[in-house]
VMD Tcl script that draws the C-alpha trace (Angstrom):
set ca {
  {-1.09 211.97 16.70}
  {-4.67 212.62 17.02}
  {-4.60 215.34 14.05}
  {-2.52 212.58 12.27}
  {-5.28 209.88 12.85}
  {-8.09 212.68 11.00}
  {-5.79 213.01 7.96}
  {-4.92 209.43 7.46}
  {-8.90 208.59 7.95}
  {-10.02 211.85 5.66}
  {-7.72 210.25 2.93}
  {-9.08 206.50 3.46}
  {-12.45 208.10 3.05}
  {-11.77 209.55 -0.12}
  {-9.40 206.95 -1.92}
  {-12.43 204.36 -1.03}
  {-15.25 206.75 -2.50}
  {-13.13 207.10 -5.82}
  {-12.54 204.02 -5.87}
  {-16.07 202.43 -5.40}
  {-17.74 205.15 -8.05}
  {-14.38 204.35 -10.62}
  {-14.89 201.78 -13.33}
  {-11.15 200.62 -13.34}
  {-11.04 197.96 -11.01}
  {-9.94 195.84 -13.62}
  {-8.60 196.55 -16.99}
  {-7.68 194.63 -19.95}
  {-8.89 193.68 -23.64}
  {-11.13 191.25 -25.29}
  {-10.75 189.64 -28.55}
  {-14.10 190.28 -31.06}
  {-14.61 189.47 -34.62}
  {-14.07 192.61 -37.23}
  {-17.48 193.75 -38.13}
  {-18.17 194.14 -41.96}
  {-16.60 197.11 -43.82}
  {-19.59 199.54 -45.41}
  {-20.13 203.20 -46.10}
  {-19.60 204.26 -42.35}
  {-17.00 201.92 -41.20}
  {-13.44 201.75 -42.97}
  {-11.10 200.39 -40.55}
  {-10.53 197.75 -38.47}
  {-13.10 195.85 -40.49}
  {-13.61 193.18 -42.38}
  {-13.50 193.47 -46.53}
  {-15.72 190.68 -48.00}
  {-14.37 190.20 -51.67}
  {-18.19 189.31 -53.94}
  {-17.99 187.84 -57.27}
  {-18.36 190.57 -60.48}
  {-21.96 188.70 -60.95}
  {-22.65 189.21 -57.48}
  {-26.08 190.88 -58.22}
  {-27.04 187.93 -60.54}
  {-25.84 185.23 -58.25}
  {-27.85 184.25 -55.24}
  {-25.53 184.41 -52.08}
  {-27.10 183.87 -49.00}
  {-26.10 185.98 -45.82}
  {-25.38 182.74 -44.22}
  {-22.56 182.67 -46.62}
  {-21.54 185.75 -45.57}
  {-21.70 185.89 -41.96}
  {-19.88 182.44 -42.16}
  {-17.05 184.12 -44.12}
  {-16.91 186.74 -41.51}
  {-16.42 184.10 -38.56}
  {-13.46 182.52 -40.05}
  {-10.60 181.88 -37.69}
  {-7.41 183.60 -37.89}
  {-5.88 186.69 -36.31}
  {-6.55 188.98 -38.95}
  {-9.83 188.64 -38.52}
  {-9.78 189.51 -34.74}
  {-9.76 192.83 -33.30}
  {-8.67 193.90 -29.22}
  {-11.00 196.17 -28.08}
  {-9.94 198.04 -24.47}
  {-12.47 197.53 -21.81}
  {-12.64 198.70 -18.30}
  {-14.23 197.56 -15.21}
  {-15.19 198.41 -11.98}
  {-17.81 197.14 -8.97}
  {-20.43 198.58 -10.58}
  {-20.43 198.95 -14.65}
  {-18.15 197.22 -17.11}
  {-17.53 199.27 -20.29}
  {-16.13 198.13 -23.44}
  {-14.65 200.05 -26.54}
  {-17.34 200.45 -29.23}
  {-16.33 198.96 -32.50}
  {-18.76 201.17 -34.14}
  {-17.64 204.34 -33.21}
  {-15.42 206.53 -30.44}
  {-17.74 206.02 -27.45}
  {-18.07 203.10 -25.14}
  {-20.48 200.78 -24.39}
  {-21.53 200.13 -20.77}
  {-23.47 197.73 -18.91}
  {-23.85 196.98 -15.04}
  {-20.92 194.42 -13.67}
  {-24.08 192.90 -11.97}
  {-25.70 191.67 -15.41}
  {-22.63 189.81 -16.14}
  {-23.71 186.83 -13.81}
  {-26.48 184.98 -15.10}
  {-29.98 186.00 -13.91}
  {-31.98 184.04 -11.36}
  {-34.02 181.77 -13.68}
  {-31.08 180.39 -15.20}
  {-29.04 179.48 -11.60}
  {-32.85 178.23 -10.09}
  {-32.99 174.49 -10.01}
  {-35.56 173.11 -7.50}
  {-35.73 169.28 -9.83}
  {-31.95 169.43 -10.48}
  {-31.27 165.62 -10.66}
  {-28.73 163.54 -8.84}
  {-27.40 161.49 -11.38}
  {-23.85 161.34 -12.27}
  {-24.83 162.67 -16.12}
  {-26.20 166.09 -14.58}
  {-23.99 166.27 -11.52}
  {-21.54 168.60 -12.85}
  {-24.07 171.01 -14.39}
  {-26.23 171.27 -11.20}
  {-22.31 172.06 -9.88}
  {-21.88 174.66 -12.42}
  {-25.37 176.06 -11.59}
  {-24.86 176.34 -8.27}
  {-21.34 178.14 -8.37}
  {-22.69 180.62 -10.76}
  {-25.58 181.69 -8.10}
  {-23.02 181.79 -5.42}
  {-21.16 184.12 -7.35}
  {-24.30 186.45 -7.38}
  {-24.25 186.21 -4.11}
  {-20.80 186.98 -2.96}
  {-20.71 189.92 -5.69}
  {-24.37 191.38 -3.60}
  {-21.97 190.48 -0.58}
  {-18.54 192.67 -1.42}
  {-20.93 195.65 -2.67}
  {-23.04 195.63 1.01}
  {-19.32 195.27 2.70}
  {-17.76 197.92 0.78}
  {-20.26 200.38 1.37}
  {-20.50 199.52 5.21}
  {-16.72 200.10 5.16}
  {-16.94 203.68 3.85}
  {-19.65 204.44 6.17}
  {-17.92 203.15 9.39}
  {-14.87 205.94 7.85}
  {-17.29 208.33 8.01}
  {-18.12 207.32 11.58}
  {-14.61 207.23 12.30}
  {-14.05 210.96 11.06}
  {-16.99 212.03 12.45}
  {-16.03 211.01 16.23}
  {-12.16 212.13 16.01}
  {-13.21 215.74 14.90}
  {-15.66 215.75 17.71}
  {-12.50 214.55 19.79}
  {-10.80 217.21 18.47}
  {-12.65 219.87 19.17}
  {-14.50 218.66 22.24}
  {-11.72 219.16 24.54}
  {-13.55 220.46 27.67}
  {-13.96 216.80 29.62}
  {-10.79 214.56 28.75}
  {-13.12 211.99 30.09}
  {-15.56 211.98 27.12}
  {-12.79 212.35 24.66}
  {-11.30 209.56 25.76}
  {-14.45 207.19 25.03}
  {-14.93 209.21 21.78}
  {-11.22 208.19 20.65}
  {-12.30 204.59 21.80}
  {-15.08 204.30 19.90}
  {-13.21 205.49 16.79}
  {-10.29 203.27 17.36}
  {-12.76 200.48 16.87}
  {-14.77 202.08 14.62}
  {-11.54 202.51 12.20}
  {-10.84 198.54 12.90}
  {-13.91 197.15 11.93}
  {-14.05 198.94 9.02}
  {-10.62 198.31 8.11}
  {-11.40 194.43 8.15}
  {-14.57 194.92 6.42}
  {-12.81 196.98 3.67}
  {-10.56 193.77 3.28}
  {-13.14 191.44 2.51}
  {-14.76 193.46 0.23}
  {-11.46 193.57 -1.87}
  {-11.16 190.06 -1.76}
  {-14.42 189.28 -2.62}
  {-14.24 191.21 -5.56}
  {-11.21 189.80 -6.74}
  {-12.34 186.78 -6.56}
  {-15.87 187.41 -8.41}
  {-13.89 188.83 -11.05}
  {-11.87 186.07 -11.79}
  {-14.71 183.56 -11.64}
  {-16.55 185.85 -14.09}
  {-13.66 185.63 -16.00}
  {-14.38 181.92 -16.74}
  {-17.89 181.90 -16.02}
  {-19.43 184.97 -17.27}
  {-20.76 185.99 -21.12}
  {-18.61 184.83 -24.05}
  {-18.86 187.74 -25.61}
  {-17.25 189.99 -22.40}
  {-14.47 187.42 -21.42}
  {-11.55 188.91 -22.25}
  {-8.08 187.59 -23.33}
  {-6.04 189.54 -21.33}
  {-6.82 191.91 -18.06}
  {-4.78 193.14 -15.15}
  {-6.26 195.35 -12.38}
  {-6.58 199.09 -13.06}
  {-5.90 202.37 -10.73}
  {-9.56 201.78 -8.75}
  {-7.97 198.54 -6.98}
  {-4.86 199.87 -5.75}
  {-6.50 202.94 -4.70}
  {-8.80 200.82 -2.54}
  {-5.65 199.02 -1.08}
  {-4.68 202.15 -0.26}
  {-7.29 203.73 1.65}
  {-7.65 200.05 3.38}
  {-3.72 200.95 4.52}
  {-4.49 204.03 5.33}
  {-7.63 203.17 7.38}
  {-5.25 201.03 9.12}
  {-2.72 203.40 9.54}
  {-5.43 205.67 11.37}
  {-6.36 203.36 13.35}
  {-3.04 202.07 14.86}
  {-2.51 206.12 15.66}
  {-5.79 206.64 17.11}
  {-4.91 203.84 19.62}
  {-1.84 205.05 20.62}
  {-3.69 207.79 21.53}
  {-6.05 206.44 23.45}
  {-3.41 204.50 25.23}
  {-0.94 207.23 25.84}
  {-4.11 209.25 27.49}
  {-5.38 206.54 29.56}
  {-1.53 206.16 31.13}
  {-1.80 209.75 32.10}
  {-4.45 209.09 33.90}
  {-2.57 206.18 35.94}
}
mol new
graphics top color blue
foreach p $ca { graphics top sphere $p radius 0.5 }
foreach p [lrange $ca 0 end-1] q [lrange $ca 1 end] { graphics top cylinder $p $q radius 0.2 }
display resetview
């Protein structure tokens, strides 16, 4: 059981690294105007049709970029984009590569949630609601991150004191508080692995609605990275539950 309990925590540790440094949280695509056909772009573009006197006539690029706007599906491309905890990348219209930028800039920056005169009337009530939520959500975000991290390193602590167990085998005494001590080390972090998925989830979602129009997307689902992180939090669990045994089968031994 107690070689069990390492395996089950080395493979929490891992599937929770991965999946904290992996962009695929959540996955999906995001509906973007067709940029302009020209010399370097051919497809998936938009063909603007000019009049033969096109040189003689004087058409603004108002015109233009109004033409370009127009609604209808055909001029609407879904671009793939990925996400994770820490960037959010997005399929470059321009060219084979992506375009990243940190999940974090996503919510909007202090100066736009601060709002030390926000009024009480009934006509601003909502938007001081709106500004308030969206500063919350910068906060909870800050929140999973710290969590998630504190997670991984209590698995590390975990591992750390069942190899020591494990190899420490002189004074059952001592092993016995070092398999304590990792049976609660693996339950705290367990929990705290929890709320850091939840958290997540649910910053996701609200940036969803709340975030940049130009990153909402139309349709997303969650990627590999979030089941892997369900994962390790069941096997973190799972290591736990045999550590105690352990511990429990040890101190009736004793008795």
């Amino acid at each position: 059981r107690a070689f069990l309990a390492v395996i089950l925590n080395l493979l929490a540790l891992s599937l929770s690294t991965t999946a904290l440094l992996g962009s695929y949280w959540c996955t999906g695509t995001q509906k973007v105007p067709k940029p302009l056909c020209g010399k370097s772009k051919a497809t998936k573009c938009i063909s603007v049709p000019m009049p033969p006197d096109a040189g003689a006539s004087n058409v603004s690029s108002q015109d233009v970029v109004h033409y370009s706007w127009e609604t209808g599906d055909d001029r609407f491309a879904f671009r793939y984009f990925h996400t994770g905890m820490w960037l959010s990348c997005e399929e470059s219209m321009e060219g084979p590569e992506e375009k990243c930028r940190s999940f974090i800039e996503l919510s909007p920056p202090a100066e736009r949630v601060s709002f030390p005169n926000c009024p009480y009337s009934l006509l601003n009530k909502p938007f001081c609601t709106d500004m308030r939520s969206l500063w919350f959500l910068t906060g909870i975000l800050w929140l999973s991150l710290g969590s998630e991290m504190l997670y991984i390193s209590l698995l590390l602590i975990s591992f750390i004191l069942l190899m020591v167990e494990m190899l420490h085998t002189g004074n059952p005494v001592c092993g016995l508080k070092l398999n304590a001590f990792a049976a609660v080390s693996s339950v705290l972090s367990g929990l705290l692995g929890m709320v850091a998925h939840m958290m997540y989830t649910q910053v996701f979602q609200a940036t969803v609605n709340l975030g940049p129009e130009d990153w909402r997307p139309h349709s997303w689902d969650y990627g590999w990275a979030f089941y892997m992180a369900w994962a390790s939090f069941t096997c973190c669990m799972a290591s736990a539950v045999s550590t105690l045994n352990t511990y429990t089968k040890t101190v009736l031994e004793f008795k």
